[in-house]
Structures are given as C-alpha cells and as structure tokens.
N, C-alpha and C positions, 0 to 999 in steps of 0.2 A: 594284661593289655591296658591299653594308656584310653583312660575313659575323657570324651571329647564334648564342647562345653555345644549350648544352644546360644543361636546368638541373641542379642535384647538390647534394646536402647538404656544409653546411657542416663546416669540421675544425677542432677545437680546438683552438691551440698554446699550446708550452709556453715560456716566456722563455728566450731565449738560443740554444734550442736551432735547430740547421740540422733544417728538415724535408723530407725526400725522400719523396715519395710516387707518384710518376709512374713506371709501369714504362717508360714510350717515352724518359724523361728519364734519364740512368747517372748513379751514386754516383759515377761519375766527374766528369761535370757538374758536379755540387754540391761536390767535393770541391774544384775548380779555382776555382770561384766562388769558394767561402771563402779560397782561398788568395790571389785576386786582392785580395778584400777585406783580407785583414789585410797585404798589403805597401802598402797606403793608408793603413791604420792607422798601421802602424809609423811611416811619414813624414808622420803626422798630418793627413793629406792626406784622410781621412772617417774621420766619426763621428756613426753615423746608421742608420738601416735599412731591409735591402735583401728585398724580396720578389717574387719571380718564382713566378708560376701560368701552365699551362697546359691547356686544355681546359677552364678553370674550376675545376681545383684547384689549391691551392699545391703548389709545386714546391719549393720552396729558402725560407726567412726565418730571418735572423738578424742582431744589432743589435752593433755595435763600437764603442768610445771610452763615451765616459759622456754620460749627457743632462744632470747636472749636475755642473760641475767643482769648483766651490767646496765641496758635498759628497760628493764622488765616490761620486754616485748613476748605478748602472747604469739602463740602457734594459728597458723594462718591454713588455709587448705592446701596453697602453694608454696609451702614452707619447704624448705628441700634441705633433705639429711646425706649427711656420707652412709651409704650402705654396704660401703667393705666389700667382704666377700661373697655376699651378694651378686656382686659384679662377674664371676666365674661362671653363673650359666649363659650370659649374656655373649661372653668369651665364645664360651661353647659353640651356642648356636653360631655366632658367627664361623666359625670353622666347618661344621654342620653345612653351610651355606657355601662354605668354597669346596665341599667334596661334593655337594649335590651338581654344582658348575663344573665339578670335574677340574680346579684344579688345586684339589690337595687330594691324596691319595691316604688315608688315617690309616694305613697298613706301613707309608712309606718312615724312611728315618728321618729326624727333624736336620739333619745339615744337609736333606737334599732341598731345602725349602730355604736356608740359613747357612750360605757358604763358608760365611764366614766363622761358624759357632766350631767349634776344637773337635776334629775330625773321630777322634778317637772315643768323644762319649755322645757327639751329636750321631756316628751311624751306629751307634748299637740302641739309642730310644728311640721308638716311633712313636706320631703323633695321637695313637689311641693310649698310649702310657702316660703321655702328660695328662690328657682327658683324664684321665683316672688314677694320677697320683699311684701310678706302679712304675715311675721310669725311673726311680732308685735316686734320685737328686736330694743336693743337700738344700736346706732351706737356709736363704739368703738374708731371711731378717733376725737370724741368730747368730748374725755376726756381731762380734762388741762394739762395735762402731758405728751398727745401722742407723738404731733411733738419736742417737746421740749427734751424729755427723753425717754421712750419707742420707739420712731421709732427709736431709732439709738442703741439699744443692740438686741441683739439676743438672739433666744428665740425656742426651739423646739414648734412643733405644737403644741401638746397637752398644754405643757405650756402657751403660748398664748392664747388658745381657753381658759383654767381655769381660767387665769388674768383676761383675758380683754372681752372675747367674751360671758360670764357665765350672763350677769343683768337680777333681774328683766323683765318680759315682760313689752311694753310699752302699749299694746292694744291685746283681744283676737286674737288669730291668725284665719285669714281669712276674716276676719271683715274689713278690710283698707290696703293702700298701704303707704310704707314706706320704699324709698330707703334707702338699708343701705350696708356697705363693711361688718357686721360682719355675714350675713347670707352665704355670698359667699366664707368668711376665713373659715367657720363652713364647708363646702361642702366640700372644698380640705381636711380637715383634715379626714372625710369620705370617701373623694377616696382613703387616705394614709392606713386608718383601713380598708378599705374593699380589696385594693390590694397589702396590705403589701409592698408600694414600695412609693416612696418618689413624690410628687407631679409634681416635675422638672423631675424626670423619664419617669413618665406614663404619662404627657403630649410628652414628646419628642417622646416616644414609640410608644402611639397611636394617635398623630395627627402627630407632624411637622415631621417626619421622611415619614409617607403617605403621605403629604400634599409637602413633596420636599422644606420644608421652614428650609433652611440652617441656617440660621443668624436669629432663633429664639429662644427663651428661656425663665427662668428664673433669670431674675437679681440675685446675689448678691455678697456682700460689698467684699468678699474675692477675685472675677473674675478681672482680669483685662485684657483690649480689648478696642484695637487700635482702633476698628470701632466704637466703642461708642460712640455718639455726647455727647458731652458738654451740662448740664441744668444749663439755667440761670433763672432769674428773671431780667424784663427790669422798670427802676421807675426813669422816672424825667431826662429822659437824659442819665440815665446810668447803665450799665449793671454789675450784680452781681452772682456769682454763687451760684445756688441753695442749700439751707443746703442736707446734710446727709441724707441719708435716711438707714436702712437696711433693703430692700424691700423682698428680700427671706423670713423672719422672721417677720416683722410688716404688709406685706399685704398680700403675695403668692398669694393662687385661686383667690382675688379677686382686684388685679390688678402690679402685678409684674413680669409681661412679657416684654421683648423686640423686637421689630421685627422690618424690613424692609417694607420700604413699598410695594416693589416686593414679599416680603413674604408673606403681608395681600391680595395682590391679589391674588396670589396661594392658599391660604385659603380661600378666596371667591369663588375661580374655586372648590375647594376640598368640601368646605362644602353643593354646589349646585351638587354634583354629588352622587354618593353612594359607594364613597370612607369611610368618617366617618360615617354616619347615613344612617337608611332607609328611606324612603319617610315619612312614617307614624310619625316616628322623629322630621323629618327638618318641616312636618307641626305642630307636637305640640309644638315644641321650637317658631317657628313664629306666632304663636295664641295669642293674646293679653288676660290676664288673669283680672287685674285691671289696669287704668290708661296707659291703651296703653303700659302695658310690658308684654313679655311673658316668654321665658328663657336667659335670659344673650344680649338681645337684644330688645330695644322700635319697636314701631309696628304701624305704623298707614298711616290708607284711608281718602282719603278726594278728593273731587269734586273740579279742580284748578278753581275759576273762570273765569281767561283770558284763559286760555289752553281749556276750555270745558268738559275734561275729567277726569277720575277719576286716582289718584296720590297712591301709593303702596311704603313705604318709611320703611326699614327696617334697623337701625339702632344703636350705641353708642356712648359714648365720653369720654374722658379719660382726668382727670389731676392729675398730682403727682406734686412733687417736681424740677422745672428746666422744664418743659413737659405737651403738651394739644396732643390729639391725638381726630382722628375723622373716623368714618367706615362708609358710606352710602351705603348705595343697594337700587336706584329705581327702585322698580320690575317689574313694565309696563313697563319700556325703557330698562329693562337688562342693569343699567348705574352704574357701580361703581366708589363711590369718596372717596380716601384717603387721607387726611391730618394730617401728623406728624409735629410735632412742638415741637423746644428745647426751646420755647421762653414761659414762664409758662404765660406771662400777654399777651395774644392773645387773641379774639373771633375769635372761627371758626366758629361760629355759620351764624356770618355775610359774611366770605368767602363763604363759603358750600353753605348760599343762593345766594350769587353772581355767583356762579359756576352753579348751577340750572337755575335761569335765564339766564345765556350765552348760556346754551346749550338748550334751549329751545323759542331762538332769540326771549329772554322779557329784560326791561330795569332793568341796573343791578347800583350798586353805587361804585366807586373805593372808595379807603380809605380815611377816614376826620381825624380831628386833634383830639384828645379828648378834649373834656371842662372841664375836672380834669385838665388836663396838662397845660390848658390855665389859672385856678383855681390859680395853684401853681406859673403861670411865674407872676399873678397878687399878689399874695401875697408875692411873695418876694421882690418886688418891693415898693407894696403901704399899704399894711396889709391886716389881714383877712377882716377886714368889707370889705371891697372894693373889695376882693377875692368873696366875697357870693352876692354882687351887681354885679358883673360882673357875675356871675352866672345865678342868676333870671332874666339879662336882653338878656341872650346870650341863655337861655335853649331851645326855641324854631330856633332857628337860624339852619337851616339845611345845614351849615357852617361845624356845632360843632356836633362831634358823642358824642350822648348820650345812646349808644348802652347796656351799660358794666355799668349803671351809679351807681347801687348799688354796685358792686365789686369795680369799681374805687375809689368812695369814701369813702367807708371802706377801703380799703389798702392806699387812700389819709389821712384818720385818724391814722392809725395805723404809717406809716411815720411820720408824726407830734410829734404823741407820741414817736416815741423814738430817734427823735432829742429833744427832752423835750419842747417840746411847747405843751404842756397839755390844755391849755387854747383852742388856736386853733382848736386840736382838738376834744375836746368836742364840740365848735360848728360845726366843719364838719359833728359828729355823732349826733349830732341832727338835723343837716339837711339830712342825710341821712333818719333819722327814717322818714320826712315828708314829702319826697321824694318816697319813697319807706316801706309804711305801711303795706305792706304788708308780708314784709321780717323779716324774724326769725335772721335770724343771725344780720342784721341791729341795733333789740334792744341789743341782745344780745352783740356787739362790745360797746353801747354806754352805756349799764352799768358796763362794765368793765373800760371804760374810769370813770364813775362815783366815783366805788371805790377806784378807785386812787385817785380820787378829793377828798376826804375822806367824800363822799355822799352817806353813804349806805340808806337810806331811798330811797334816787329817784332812786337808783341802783337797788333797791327791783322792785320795778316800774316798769322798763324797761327788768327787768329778767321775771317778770310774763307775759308780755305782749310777749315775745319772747317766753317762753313755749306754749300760750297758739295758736300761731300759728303752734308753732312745740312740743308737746309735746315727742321727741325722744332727743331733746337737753341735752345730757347728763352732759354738759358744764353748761349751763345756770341752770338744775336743782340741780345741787352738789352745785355749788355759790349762786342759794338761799337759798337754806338749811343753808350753813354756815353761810351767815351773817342773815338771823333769827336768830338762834343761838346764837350767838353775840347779836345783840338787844336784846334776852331776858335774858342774861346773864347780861346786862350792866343794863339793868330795874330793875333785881333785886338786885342788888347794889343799 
C-alpha cells in the first residue's frame, strides 16, 4: 500500500544555505550530508542541488559548483535543471488523468487513440505496455543519427512519432521489459490527440499549475531563461558544454521537463495527496508490473539487512545532455531525496546511497578519485601499456572508485578516439568488453571503434554479441546489417 503524506505549510528558503528543521533528523545528519556533498564537489564529481524532506518538510537543501561556468553564476533557489526522465511520471500521471475522465481506456491499443500510428504494431500494444516498457518497442535514441542530427531540428509530434517512433516490434508485447523513451514520446503524442491541446499546456494546466510548481516546464531551444543552469559535461580535468539538444521536439513526454528542485518537492507533496490522482491511481501507478517498474516510476521492497526492516523505495533518474537528475521516496520513512545535477559525468547513484546511509546512522563513503582519471594521468605520461598495468594492478585498491567503470571507460574510449589515438582506444574498448561482459552498449562502442580500424569481420563480432544481450539496440542492429551487406557484396566481386 502507497503510504499518504500529512499536509503542512510550506517553508521559505534561503539560497545556499543547509536547512535543518526536523527534530527526528540530527544537525549531525545534515552536517555529514554536506560534507558528503562537498568531497564530490571537490573532485568535481557534482554540481547541482541536493534536497531531502521528511514527513513533508525539508530537512537538508543546499546547492555546490556553479549553474553557470562561463559566468561563475552561483545556484539560486529558482534555478531550473533539465530533469530528463524524471519527466515520465509526470507522463504517467497525466494519462492516469484521462482514464480516470474516462477517455483513455489503459486496456485499449494505442492506434485506437493514434490513427495515424502503423496499424499493425499500434493494435497489438496497449496503453498499459507503454506505462511499463513491455510493449516490445525499439528505442529511438539508438539510432546513429539521433544525437548527432535529429535531436537538434524540430519536428511536430506526429512527425516525430512517424520518423522515428513507428519500427518494427522488437519482442511480443507483454512478454518482457524493455526500457525505452519511445513508448513515453508515443503517450504524449496521445495526450495531444486525445485533448486537442499541446503536451507543455496540459501538463502545465493539469499538474504544475495544481501542484504550485512555478519554475516548471517544458524546455525548448526557442525559451530563453535567466534561471536556467548551465549543462556541461566534466572529462579529464575539464569542463565542456553540453551539445544541443531540441528537447520540446526530440524527447517531450518522455523527458523534457525542467524543474526546481523546491518544485519536485511540491510534486511529491501534490502527487501523495488527491490533488492529481485518486488513491486507486497513485496505487496502480506504484505497483511494480515487470522488473520492478510500474507507471513512470521503478518500485521496489526489500528486507535491509543491518536495518532489520523492510525498505519501500519509489523512484527515477534522469540524464540528458549537460544534466543527471534523481527523484527518491522512501516510503516507510516518508523520506524524500532530490538530486539535480548540471554536471552530466556524475553517479547519483553512489550519492543517493550515501545519503541513505547518513540518514539511517550506517557507514557511508565520501568521494574517491576515479581509476579512468588515474588511467589517463598514466598514459599521458608513460603510454597505454602502462595505462592498462596500472589498471589491473590498482582495480581492487579501494583508493580508486570503480563505481561508473563501464561508462567511464567507454567515454575514456570514445575521448581517445577523437583525439585520434585509435590504437589506444580500441584497447580501452576491449578492456572494457572483459571488464564488463555483461554490457550491450560495451560491445557495441568497441565494434564501432573496430570499423574504423577497417575490421569489419571482428566488428561483426562484437555487434552480434551486443544484440544478443540487448536485442532493442537499434544502433548495433542497422550497423550489422550494413556491413553484412558489404561483405557480401565484396564476396561477390
């Protein structure tokens, strides 16, 4: 059962400053909080802001690093972040909102909503599959060309949804789980056809305007706002702004919202109250359907073993371009944590657990150095061999966070590559692949590194092995098909 909040008047804060106001919560707490946050800081590792309320008041907020670099503009209260996929329960709810009005039917198929969507994979998914990333759809932002070319023109929704959202199923729907952004662009396009009114409307209309979340929204490329932090991306020492993005157009329902994070707590207070939803609602949106997700938010119980007790964690996370964003509700402690972050190369992951155990007086780990980072200061010095020895002899050293080690080292490849040290990085992406075997996108980087090495045979290789862990990789399966293709064109010559 979905545990429901008491109401309280709201508290005014003041920028910068850490607010303690929970007698159940110690100045110890908050003290260990901030100090977690500023050994991230220091290693650049977040810059962004952290707000934790419990019983419905805040407990701890305070903002680190700058939201803009270029004019080293501090973090403001009404500072507003891109919070990505975040933006999916928001989706939700609103869908939630048109079966409670009785007109969408979440039983029904989505081209009964969406006449126009290709008849033959719109009537076999209904709209409770897209809710929950079982309607077998490939994901649209692993196409080769998204980030590069399509995220940055625009594109009505319909348009969009016909481009790019229309493949192939990758799997019968309801059969298997399979996060994807394009079941959640499908939804918004749905809320648009079912209430004739534009996605950034009828979210404003029927959530943030009840919800009293001022300073949120729909990004897009045409807006321009003073409060808008800065996205970077942080690599090697130095910080770069994030590309382009035209988020109204290349992502909408399913993650191109902005907000504060004074905002996401008022939508925390709003969504546990029956301001948006009915009770019956807010419990089938939080029911875990496959893989611990239910509608626009993961879901999951579990017995802590040092705590004794059982643990109710209701949650998502967000990254775009420049931006990681992070939503928690522990629902036995009525304990909410936000973390926005302009800083796209962060783990919140390891924050949010540090913040868990602080507030549940367990031992917690302030920030390590990366052993990518330490990777790189060795190969510039002594070369790669000596990069990948100091690796294997450093990996266990709990010195060195190896937290992030498959991201790290893919984006340690991808760097390489396009300073042109192609050599280098192919062996980074193959030690990634034996490092982390388990990872799709892993093979997938190190047969793209392949075919530039002009190795399409071992490229082939490392593309089937990445399908067959993910076969939604829409990236990895276009590029084997073409260099097939190729080889058997060149064979028959």
């Amino acid at each position: 059962m979905v545990q429901y909040r008491k109401k309280i008047s709201l508290v005014a804060l003041l920028p910068g400053l850490i607010v303690l106001l929970m007698s159940s919560c110690s100045r110890q707490q908050g003290a260990d909080i901030n100090k977690l946050l500023e050994s991230y800081e220091e290693l650049d590792k977040f810059s962004g802001t952290v707000l934790v309320a419990k019983g419905g008041e805040i407990f701890f907020q305070k903002s680190y690093g700058l939201a803009n670099r270029e004019w080293k503009q501090s973090f403001q209260d009404d500072t507003r972040f891109r919070i990505a996929s975040v933006t999916k329960q928001f989706t939700a709810v609103l869908i939630l909102q048109l079966a409670e009005a009785g007109k969408i039917n979440l039983q029904n198929p989505l081209s009964h909503y969406l006449p126009y969507y290709r008849k033959d994979v719109g009537g076999q998914v209904t709209i409770h599959q897209l809710l929950t990333h079982t309607a077998g759809l490939a994901e649209y932002t692993f196409k080769s060309d998204f980030f590069s070319d399509v995220s940055k023109r625009q594109f009505t929704t319909r348009e969009f949804v016909e481009k790019f959202c229309s493949d192939t199923l990758m799997f019968t729907p309801g059969t298997n789980y399979q996060y994807t952004n394009t079941g959640y662009y499908i939804l918004g396009a749905i809320i648009e056809e079912v209430t004739d009114k534009d996605y950034a409307t009828i979210l404003r209309e029927n959530i943030l305007e009840v919800a009293g979340m001022e300073n949120s929204g729909i990004e897009s490329g045409l807006d321009i706002s003073v409060k808008r932090a800065g996205g970077y991306n942080y690599s090697y020492g130095t910080y770069s702004n994030a590309d382009y993005m035209e988020l109204g157009s290349a992502v909408l329902s399913a993650g191109a919202m902005y907000a504060t994070a004074y905002d996401l707590f008022l939508w925390d207070k709003a969504l546990f109250s029956d301001k948006l939803l009915t009770a019956e609602s807010r419990i089938r949106m939080m029911t875990p359907v496959m893989a611990n997700y239910g509608y626009g938010v993961g879901i999951t119980k579990f017995v802590h073993p040092e705590l004794k007790k059982e643990m109710h964690f209701v949650f998502h996370q967000g990254a775009i371009n420049g931006f990681r964003s992070m939503l928690t509700l522990i629902v036995n402690d009525d304990i909410v944590v936000i973390l926005l972050c302009n800083n796209f190369d962060t783990d919140l992951n390891q924050i949010s657990n540090a913040i868990f155990a602080i507030l549940n007086d367990q031992p917690y780990q302030l920030a390590k150095v990366s052993i990518v980072e330490q990777m790189n200061n060795v190969l510039l010095k002594d070369g790669m061999a000596k990069a990948i020895n100091f690796y294997q002899q450093n990996k266990d050293n709990e010195h060195f966070d190896i937290n992030q080690l498959e991201y790290e080292l893919n984006r340690f490849g991808y760097h390489l590559m396009n300073q042109g040290q192609l050599q280098d990085a192919l062996l980074v992406f193959e030690l990634n692949v034996l490092e982390n075997a388990a990872s799709s996108n892993a093979y997938d980087s190190y047969a793209e590194a392949l075919m530039k090495n002009k190795q399409p045979a071992e490229a082939i290789i490392q593309y089937k092995r990445s399908i067959d862990l993910n076969p939604s990789n829409v990236n990895a399966v276009n590029q084997l098909k073409a260099l097939q293709d190729t080889l058997r064109l060149s064979l028959k010559k």
